[in-house]
C-alpha positions as YAML, in Angstrom:
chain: A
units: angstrom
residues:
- id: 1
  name: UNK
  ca: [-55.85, -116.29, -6.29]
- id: 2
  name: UNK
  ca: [-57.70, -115.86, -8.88]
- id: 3
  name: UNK
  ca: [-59.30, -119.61, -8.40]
- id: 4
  name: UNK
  ca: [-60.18, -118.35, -5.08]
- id: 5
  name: UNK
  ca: [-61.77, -115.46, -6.12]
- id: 6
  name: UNK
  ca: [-63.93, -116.92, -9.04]
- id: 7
  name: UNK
  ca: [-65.30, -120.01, -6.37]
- id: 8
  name: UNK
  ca: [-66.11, -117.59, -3.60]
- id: 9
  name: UNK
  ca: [-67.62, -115.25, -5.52]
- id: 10
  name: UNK
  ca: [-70.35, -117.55, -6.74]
- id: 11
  name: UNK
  ca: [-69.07, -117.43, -10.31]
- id: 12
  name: UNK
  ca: [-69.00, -120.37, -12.96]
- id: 13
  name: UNK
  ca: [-65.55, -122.12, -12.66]
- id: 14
  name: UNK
  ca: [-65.18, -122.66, -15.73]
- id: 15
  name: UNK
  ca: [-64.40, -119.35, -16.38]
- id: 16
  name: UNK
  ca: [-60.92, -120.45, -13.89]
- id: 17
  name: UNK
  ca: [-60.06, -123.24, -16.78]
- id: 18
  name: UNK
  ca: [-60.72, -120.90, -19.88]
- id: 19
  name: UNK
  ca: [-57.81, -118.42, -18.25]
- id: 20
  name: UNK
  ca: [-55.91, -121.18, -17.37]
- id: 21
  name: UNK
  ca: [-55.84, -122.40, -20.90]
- id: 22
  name: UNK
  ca: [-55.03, -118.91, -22.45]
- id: 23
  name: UNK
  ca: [-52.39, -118.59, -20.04]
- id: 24
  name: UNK
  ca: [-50.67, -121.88, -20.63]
- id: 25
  name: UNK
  ca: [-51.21, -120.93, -24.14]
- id: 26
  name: UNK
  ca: [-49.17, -117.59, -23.94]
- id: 27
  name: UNK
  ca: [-46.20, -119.86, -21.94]
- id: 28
  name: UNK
  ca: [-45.67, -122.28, -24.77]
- id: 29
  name: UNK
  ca: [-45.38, -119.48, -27.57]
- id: 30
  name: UNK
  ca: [-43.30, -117.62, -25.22]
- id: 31
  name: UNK
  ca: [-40.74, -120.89, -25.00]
- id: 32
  name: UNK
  ca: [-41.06, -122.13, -28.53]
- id: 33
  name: UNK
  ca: [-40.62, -118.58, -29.82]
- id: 34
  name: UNK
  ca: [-37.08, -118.52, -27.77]
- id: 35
  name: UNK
  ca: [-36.04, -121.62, -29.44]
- id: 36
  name: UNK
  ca: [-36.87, -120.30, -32.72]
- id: 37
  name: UNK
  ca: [-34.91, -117.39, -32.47]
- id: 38
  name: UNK
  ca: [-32.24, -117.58, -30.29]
- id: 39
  name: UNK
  ca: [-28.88, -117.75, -31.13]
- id: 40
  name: UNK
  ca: [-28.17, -120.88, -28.64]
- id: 41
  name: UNK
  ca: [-30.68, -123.47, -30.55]
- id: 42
  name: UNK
  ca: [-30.30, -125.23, -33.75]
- id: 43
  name: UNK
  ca: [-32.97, -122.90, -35.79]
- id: 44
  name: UNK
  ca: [-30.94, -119.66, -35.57]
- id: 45
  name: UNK
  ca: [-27.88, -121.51, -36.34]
- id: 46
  name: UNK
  ca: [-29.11, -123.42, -39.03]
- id: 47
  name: UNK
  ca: [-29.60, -119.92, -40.63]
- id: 48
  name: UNK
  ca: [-25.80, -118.76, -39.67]
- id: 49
  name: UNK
  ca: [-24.45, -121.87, -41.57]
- id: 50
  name: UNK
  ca: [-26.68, -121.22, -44.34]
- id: 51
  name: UNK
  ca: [-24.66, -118.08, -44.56]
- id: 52
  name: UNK
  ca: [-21.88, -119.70, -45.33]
- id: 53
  name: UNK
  ca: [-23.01, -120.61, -49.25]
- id: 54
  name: UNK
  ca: [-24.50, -116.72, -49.92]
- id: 55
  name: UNK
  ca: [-27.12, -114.54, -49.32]
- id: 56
  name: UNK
  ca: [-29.61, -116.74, -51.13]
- id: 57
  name: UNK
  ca: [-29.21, -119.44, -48.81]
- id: 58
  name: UNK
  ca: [-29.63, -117.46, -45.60]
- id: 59
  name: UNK
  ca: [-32.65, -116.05, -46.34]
- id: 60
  name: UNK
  ca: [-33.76, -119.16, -47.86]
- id: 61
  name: UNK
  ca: [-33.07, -120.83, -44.71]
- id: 62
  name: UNK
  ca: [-34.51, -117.81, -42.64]
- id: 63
  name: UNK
  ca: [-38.03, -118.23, -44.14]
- id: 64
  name: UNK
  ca: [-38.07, -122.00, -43.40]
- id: 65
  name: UNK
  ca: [-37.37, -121.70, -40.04]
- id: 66
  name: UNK
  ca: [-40.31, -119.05, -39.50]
- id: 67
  name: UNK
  ca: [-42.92, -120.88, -41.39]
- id: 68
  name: UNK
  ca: [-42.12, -123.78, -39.11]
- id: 69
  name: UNK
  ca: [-42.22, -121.42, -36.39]
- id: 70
  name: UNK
  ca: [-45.80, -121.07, -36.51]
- id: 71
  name: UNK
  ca: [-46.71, -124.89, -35.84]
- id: 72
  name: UNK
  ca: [-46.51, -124.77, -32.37]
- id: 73
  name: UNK
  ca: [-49.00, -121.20, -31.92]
- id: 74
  name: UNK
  ca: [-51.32, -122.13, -34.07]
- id: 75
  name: UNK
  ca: [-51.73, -125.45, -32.56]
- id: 76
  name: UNK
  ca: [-51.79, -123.76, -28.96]
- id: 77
  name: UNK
  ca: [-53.95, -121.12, -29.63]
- id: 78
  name: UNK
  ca: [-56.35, -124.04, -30.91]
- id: 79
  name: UNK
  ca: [-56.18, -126.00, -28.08]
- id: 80
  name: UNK
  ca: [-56.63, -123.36, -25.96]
- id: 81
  name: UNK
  ca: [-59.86, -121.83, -28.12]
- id: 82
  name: UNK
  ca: [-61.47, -125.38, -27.73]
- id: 83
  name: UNK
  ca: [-60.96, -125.67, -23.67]
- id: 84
  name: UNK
  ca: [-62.26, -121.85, -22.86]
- id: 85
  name: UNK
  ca: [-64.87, -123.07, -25.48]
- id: 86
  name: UNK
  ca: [-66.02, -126.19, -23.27]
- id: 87
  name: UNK
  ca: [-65.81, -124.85, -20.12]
- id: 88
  name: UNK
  ca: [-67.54, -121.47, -20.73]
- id: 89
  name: UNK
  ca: [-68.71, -120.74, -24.14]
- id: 90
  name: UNK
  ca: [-67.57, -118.11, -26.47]
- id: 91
  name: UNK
  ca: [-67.35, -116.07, -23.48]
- id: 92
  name: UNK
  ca: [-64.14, -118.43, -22.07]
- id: 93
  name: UNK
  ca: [-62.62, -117.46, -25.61]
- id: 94
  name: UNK
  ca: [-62.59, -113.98, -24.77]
- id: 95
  name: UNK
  ca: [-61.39, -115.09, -20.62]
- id: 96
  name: UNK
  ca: [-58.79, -117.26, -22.78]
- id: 97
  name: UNK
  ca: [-57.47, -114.01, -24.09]
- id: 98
  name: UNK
  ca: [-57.27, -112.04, -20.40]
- id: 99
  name: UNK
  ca: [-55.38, -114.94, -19.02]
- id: 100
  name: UNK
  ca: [-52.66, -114.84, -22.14]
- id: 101
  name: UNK
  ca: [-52.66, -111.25, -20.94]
- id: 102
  name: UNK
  ca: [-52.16, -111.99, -17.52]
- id: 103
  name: UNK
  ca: [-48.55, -111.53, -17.93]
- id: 104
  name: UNK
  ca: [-48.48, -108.08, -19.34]
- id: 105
  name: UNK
  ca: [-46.27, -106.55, -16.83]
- id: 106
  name: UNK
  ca: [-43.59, -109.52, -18.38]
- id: 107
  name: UNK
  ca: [-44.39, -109.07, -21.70]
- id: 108
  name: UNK
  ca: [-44.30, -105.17, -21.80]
- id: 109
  name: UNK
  ca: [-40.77, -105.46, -20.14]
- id: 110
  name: UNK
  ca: [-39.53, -107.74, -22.20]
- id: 111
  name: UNK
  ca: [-40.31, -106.17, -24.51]
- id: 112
  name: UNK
  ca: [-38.70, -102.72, -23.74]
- id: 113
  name: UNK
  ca: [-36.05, -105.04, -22.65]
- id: 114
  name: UNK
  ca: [-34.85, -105.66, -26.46]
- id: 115
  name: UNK
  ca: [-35.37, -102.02, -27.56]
- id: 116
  name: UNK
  ca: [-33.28, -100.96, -25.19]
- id: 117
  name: UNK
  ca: [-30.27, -103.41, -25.39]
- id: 118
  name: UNK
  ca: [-30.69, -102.58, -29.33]
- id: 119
  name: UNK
  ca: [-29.78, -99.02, -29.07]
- id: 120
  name: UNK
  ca: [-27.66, -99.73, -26.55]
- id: 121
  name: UNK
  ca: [-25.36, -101.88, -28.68]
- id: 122
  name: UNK
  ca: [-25.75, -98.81, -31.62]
- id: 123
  name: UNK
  ca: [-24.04, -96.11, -29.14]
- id: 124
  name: UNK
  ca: [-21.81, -98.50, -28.16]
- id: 125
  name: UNK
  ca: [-20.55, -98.67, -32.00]
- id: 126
  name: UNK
  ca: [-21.03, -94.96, -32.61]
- id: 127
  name: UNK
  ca: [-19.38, -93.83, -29.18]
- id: 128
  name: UNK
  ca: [-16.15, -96.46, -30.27]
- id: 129
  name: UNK
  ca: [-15.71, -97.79, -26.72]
- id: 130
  name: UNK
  ca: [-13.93, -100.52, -27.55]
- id: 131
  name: UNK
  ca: [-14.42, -104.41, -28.44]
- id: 132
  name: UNK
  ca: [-15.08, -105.66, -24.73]
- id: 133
  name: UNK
  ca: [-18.13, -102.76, -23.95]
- id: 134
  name: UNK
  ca: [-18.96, -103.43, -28.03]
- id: 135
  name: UNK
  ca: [-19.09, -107.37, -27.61]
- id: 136
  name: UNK
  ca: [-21.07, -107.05, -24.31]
- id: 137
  name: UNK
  ca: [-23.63, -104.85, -25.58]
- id: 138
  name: UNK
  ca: [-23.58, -107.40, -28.69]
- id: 139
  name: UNK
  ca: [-24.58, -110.18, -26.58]
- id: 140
  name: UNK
  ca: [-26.96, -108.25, -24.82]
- id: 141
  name: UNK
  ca: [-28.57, -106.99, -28.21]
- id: 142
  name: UNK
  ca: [-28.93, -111.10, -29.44]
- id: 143
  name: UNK
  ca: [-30.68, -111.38, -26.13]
- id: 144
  name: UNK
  ca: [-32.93, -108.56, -26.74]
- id: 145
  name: UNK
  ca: [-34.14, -110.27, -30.03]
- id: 146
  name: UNK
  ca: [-35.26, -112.97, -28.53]
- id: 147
  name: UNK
  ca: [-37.20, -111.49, -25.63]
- id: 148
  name: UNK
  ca: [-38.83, -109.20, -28.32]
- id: 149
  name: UNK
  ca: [-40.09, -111.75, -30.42]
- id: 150
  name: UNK
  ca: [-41.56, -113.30, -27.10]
- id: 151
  name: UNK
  ca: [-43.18, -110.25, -26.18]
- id: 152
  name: UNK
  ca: [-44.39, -110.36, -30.36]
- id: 153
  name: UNK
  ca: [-45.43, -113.61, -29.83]
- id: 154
  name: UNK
  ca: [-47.75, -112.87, -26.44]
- id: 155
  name: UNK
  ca: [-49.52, -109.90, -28.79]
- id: 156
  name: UNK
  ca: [-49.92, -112.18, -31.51]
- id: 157
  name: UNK
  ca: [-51.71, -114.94, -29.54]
- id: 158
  name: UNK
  ca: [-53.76, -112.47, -27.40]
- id: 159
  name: UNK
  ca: [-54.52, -110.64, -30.87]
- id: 160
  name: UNK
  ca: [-56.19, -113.42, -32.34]
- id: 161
  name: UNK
  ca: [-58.01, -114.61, -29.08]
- id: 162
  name: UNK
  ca: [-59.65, -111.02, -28.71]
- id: 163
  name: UNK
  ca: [-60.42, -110.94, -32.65]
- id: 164
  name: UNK
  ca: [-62.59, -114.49, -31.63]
- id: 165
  name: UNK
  ca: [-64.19, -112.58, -29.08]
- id: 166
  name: UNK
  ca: [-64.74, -110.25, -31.06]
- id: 167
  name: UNK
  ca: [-66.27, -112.09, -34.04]
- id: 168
  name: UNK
  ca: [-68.69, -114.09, -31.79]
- id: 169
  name: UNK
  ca: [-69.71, -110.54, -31.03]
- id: 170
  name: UNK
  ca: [-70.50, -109.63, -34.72]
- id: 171
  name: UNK
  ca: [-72.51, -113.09, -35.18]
- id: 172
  name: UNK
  ca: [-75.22, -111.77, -31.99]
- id: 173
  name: UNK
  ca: [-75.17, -108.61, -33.24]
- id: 174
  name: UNK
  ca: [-76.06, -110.07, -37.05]
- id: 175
  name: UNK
  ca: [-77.92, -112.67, -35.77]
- id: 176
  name: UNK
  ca: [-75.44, -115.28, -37.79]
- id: 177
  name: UNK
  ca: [-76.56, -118.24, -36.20]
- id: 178
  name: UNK
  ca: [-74.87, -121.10, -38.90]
- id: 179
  name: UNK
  ca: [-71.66, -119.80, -41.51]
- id: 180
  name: UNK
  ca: [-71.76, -122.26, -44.41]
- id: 181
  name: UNK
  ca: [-68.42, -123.24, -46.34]
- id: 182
  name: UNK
  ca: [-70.33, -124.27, -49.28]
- id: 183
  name: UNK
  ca: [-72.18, -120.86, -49.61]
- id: 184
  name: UNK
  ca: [-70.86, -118.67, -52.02]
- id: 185
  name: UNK
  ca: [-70.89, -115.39, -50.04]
- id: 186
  name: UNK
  ca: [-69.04, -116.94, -47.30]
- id: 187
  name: UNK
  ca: [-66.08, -118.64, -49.75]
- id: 188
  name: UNK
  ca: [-65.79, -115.48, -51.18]
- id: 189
  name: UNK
  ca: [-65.17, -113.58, -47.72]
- id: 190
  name: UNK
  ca: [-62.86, -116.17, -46.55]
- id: 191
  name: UNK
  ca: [-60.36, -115.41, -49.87]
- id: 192
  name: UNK
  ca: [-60.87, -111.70, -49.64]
- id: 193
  name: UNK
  ca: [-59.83, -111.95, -46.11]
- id: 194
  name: UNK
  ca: [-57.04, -114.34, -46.27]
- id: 195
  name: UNK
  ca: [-55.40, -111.85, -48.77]
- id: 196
  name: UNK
  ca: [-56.05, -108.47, -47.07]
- id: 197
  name: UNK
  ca: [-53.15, -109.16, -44.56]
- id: 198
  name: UNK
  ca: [-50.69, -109.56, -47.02]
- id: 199
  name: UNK
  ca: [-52.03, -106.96, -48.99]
- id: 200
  name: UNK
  ca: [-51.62, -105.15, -45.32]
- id: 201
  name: UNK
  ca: [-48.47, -106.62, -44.77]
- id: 202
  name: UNK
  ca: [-47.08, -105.52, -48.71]
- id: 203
  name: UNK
  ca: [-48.07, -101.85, -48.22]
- id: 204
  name: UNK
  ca: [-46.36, -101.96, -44.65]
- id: 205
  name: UNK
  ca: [-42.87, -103.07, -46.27]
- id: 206
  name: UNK
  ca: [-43.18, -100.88, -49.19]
- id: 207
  name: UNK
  ca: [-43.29, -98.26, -46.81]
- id: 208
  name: UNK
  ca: [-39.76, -99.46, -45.26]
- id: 209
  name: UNK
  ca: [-38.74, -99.65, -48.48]
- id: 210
  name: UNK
  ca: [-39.36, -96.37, -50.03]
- id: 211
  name: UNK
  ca: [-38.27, -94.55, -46.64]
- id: 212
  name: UNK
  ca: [-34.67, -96.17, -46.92]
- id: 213
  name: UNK
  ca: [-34.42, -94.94, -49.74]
- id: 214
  name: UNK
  ca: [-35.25, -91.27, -49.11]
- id: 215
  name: UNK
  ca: [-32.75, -91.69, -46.56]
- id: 216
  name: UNK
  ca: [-29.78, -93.36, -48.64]
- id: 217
  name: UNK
  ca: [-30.35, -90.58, -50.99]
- id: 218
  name: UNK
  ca: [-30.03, -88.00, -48.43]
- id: 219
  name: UNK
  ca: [-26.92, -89.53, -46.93]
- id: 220
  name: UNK
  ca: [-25.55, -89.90, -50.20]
- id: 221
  name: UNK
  ca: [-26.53, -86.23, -51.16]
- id: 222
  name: UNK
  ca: [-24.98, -85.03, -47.43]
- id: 223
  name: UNK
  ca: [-21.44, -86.99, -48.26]
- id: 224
  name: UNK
  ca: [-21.40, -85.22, -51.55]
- id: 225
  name: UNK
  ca: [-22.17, -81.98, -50.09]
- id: 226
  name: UNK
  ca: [-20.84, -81.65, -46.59]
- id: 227
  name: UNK
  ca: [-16.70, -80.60, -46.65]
- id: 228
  name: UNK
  ca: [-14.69, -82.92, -44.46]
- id: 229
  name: UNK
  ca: [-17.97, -85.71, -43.83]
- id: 230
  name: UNK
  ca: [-15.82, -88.38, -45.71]
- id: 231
  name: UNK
  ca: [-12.52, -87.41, -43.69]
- id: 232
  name: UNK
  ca: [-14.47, -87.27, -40.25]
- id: 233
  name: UNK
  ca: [-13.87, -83.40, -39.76]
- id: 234
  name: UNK
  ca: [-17.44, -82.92, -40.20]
- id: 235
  name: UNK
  ca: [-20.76, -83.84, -38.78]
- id: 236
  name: UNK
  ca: [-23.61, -84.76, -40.33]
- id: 237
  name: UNK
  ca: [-27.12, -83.91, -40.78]
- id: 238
  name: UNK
  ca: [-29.07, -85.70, -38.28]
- id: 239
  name: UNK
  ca: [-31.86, -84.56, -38.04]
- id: 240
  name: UNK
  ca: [-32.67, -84.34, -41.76]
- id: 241
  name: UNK
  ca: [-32.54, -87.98, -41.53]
- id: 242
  name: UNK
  ca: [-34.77, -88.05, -39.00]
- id: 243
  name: UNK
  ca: [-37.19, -85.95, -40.39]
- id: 244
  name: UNK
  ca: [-37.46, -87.84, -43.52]
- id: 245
  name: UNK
  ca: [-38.12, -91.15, -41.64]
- id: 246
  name: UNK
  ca: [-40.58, -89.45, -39.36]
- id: 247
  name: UNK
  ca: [-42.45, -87.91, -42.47]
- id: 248
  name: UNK
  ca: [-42.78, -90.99, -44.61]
- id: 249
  name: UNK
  ca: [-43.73, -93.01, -41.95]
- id: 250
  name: UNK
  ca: [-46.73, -91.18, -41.22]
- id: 251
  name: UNK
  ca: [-47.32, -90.84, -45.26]
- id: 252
  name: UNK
  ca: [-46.82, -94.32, -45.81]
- id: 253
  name: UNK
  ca: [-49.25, -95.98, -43.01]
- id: 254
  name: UNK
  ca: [-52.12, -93.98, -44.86]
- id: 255
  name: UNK
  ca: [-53.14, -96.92, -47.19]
- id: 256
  name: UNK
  ca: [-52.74, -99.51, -44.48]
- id: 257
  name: UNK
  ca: [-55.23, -97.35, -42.25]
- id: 258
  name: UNK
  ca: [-57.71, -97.26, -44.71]
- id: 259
  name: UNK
  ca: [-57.27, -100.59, -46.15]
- id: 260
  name: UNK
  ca: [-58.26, -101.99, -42.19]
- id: 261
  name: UNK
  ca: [-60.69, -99.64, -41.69]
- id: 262
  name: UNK
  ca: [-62.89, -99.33, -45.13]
- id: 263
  name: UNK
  ca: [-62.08, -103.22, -46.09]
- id: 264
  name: UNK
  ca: [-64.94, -104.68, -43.93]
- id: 265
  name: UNK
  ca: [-67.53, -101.24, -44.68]
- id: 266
  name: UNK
  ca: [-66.95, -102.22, -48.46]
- id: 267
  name: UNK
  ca: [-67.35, -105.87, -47.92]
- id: 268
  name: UNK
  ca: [-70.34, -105.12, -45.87]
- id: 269
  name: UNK
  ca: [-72.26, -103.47, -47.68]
- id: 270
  name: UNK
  ca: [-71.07, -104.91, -51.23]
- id: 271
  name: UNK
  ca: [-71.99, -109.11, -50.29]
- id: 272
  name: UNK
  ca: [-73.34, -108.57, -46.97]
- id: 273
  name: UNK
  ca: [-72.88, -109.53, -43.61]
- id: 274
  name: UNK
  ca: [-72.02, -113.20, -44.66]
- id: 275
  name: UNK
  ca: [-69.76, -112.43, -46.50]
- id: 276
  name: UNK
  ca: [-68.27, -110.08, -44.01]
- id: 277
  name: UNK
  ca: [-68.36, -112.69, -41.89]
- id: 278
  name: UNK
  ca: [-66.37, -114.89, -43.96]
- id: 279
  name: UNK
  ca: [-63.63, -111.99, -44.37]
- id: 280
  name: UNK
  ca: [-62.97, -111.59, -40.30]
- id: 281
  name: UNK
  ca: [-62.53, -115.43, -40.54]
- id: 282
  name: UNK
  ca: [-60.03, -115.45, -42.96]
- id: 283
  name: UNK
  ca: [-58.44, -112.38, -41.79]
- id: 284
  name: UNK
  ca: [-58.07, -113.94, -38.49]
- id: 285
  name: UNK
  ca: [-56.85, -117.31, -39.98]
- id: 286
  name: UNK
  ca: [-53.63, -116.10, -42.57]
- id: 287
  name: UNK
  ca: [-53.09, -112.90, -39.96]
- id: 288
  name: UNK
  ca: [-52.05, -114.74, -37.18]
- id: 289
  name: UNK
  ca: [-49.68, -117.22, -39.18]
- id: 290
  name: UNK
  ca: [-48.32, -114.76, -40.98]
- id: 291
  name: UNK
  ca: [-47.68, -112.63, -38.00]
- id: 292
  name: UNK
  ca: [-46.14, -115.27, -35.94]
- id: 293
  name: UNK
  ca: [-43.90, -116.45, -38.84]
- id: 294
  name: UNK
  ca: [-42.41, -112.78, -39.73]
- id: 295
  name: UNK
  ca: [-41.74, -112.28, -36.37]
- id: 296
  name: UNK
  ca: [-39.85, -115.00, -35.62]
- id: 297
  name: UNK
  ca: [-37.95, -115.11, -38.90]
- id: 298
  name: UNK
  ca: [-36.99, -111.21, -38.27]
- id: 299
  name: UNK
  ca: [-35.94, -112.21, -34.60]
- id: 300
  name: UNK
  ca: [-33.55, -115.14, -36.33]
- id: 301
  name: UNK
  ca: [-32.20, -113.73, -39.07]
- id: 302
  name: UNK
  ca: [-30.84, -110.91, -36.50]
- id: 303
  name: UNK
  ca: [-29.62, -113.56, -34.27]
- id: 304
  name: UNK
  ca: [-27.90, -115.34, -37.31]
- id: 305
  name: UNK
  ca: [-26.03, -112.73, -37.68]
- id: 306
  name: UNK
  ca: [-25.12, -111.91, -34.29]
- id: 307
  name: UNK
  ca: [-24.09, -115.53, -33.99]
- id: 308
  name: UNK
  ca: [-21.81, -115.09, -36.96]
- id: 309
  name: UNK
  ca: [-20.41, -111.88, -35.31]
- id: 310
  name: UNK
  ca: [-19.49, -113.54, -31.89]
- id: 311
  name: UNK
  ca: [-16.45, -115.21, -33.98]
- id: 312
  name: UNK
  ca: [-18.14, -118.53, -35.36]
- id: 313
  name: UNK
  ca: [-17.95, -119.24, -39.54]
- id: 314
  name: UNK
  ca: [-15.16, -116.50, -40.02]
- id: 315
  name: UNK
  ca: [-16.71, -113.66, -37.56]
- id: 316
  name: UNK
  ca: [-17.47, -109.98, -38.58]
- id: 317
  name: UNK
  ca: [-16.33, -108.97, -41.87]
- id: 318
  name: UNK
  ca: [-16.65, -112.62, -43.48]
- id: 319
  name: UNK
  ca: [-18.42, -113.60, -45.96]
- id: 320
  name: UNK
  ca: [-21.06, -115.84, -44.29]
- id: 321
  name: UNK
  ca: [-21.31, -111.71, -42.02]
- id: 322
  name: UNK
  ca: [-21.81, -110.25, -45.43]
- id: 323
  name: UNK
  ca: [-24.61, -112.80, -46.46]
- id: 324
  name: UNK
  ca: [-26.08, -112.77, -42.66]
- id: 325
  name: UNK
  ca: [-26.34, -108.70, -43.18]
- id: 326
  name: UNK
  ca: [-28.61, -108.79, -46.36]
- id: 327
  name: UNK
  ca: [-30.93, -111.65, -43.90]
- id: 328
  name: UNK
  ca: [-30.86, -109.03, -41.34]
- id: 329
  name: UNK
  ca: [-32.05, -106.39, -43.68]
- id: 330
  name: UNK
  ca: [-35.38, -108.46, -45.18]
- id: 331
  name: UNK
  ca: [-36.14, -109.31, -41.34]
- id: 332
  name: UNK
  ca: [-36.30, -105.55, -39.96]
- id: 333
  name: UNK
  ca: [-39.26, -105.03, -41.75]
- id: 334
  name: UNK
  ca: [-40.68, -108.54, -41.17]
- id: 335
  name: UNK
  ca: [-40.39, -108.38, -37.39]
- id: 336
  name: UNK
  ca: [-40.58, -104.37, -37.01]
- id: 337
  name: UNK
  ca: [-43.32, -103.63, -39.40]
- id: 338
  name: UNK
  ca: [-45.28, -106.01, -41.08]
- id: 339
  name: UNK
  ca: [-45.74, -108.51, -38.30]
- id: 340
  name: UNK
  ca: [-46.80, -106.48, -35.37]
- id: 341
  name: UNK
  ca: [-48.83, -104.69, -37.78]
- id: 342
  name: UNK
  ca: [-50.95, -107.84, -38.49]
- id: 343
  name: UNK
  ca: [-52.29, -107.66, -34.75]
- id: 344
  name: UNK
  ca: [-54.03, -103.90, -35.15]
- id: 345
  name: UNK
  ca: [-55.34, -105.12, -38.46]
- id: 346
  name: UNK
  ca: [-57.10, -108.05, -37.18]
- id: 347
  name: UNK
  ca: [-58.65, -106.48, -34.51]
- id: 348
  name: UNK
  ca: [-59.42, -103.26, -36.08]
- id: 349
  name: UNK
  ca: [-61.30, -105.12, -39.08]
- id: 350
  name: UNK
  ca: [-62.86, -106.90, -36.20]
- id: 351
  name: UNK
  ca: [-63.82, -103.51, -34.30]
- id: 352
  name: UNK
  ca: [-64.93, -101.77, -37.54]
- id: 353
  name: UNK
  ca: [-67.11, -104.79, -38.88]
- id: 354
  name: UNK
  ca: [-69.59, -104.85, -35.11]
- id: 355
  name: UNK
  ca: [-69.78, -100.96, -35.26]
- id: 356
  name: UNK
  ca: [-71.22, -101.27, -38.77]
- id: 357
  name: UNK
  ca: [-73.19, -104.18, -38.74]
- id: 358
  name: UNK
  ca: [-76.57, -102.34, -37.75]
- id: 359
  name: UNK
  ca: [-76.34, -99.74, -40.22]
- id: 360
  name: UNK
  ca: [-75.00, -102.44, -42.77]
- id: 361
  name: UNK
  ca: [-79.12, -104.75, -41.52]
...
């Protein structure tokens, strides 16, 4: 169809090939993020038997198998900048990133897709209704995983593509015809940027951190406090919990909003627009990796230990469970938090640096 439409319509078709590529882009990190993180392929289980020797050695294992994760991307997303490059400019990188996008209606329910076979398996556990419903919903939980860190992996890919676009916008606007790695302004850009998403990314899991804790506090406070909580006579306090979560979360994204936002103004108008120019690159670069690689290791360090709990390496309660649990714990925040995070900051930093550039000349 949309061949059809771009050669009747008089248009260059090379704007056809550019979508093509982004699209064929988007399948591969949708398959090779599946065999990362499911529980059926070698990755995932290489992480359950690392289990087996401690804690240490699961989430040693974990972060292996995410770096490696982000070969495959990277290397797609390349491939797919230089086509849309050849056959239409840096306007095919931008098509590049509509055709990843193509599948949105997929990726959005796919996406949903885990969330909901997540809280699914949680009322399942709370409601007790017994080990076939609870092993079911299990299943259907390690699937979930993996079709969210799919849907991460389509954002990711797109995320970067429109950041391109978005940067050959900022060198018109700037007039940046030629970036040079051997001047000084632009080095120093690249290693401000290639640091400001893990700066992004440390705030983002400090924040997990510090609301867990509010909330172990409060549970511990509430066992303490209410009569007949630790004999189940009593209920507890919901919504406190809630409230607390809801409260720091808002609290705690403050210094990652401004750290996006006032990050390229700084830059900017500090070293100027070379320099700033040098800081979306870099951003761009270690943001994407980094994204893709705590999403995936999140999504298999969760399927680890759902693959531990369907009755392989001792099953629920073991200790290779016990060591998969504390892998499960550092991945919530990689693959809930930090790493869909990364794809706002990129293109925010992106957004921010073209709106200031003519006040900035």
């Amino acid at each position: 169809m949309l061949f059809l439409f771009i050669k009747y319509q008089g248009f260059d078709i090379g704007i056809f090939y550019a979508a093509l590529a982004g699209l064929i882009a988007g399948v591969l990190i949708g398959l090779f993020t599946e065999y990362y993180t499911s529980n059926r392929n070698k990755p995932t289980q290489s992480i359950a038997i690392a289990a087996k020797t401690g804690a240490g050695t699961n989430v040693i294992q974990g972060l292996a198998v995410g770096m490696l994760s982000t070969l495959i991307p990277v290397v797609s997303v390349s491939i797919a900048v230089l086509i849309a490059y050849k056959f239409a400019g840096l306007y095919g990188i931008a098509i590049a990133g509509v055709g990843m996008l193509a599948t949105l209606g997929f990726t959005l329910a796919i996406e949903t897709y885990g969330a909901v076979a997540d809280n699914a398996a949680g009322i399942s556990e709370m409601a007790k209704a017994g080990k076939d419903v609870r092993e079911k919903t299990e299943l259907l939980d390690a699937v979930g995983n993996t079709t969210a860190a799919i849907g991460k992996g389509f954002a990711i890919g797109s995320a970067a593509l429109t950041a391109l676009a978005l940067f050959a916008s900022f060198t018109q606007i700037t007039k940046i015809d030629v970036m040079s790695i051997s001047n000084p302004d632009v080095i120093i850009g690249l290693f401000i940027g290639g640091m400001l998403p893990f700066l992004f990314s440390s705030f983002a899991m400090q924040a997990v951190g510090k609301a867990a804790s509010e909330i172990v506090e409060e549970v511990r406070r509430q066992w303490k406090t209410i009569k007949g909580l630790n004999k189940g006579k009593a209920k507890p306090d919901y919504e406190k919990c809630i409230a607390i979560s809801t409260q720091s979360a808002l609290k705690q994204m403050i210094m990652p909003s401004l750290l996006a936002i006032l990050s390229p103004i700084f830059i900017g108008y500090a070293f100027g627009v070379q320099t700033l120019g040098g800081l979306l690159v870099g951003s761009i670069v270690t943001g994407f990796s980094l994204a893709i690689f705590m999403a995936n290791s999140g999504g298999a360090w969760d399927n680890a230990k759902k693959y531990i709990e369907a009755g392989n390496f001792g099953g629920k309660g073991s200790d290779a469970h016990k060591a998969a649990v504390v892998g499960d714990t550092v991945g919530d925040p990689f693959k809930d938090t930090a790493g869909p995070s990364l794809n706002i900051l990129i293109k925010l930093m992106s957004i921010v640096a073209i709106v200031s550039a003519p006040l900035i000349l």
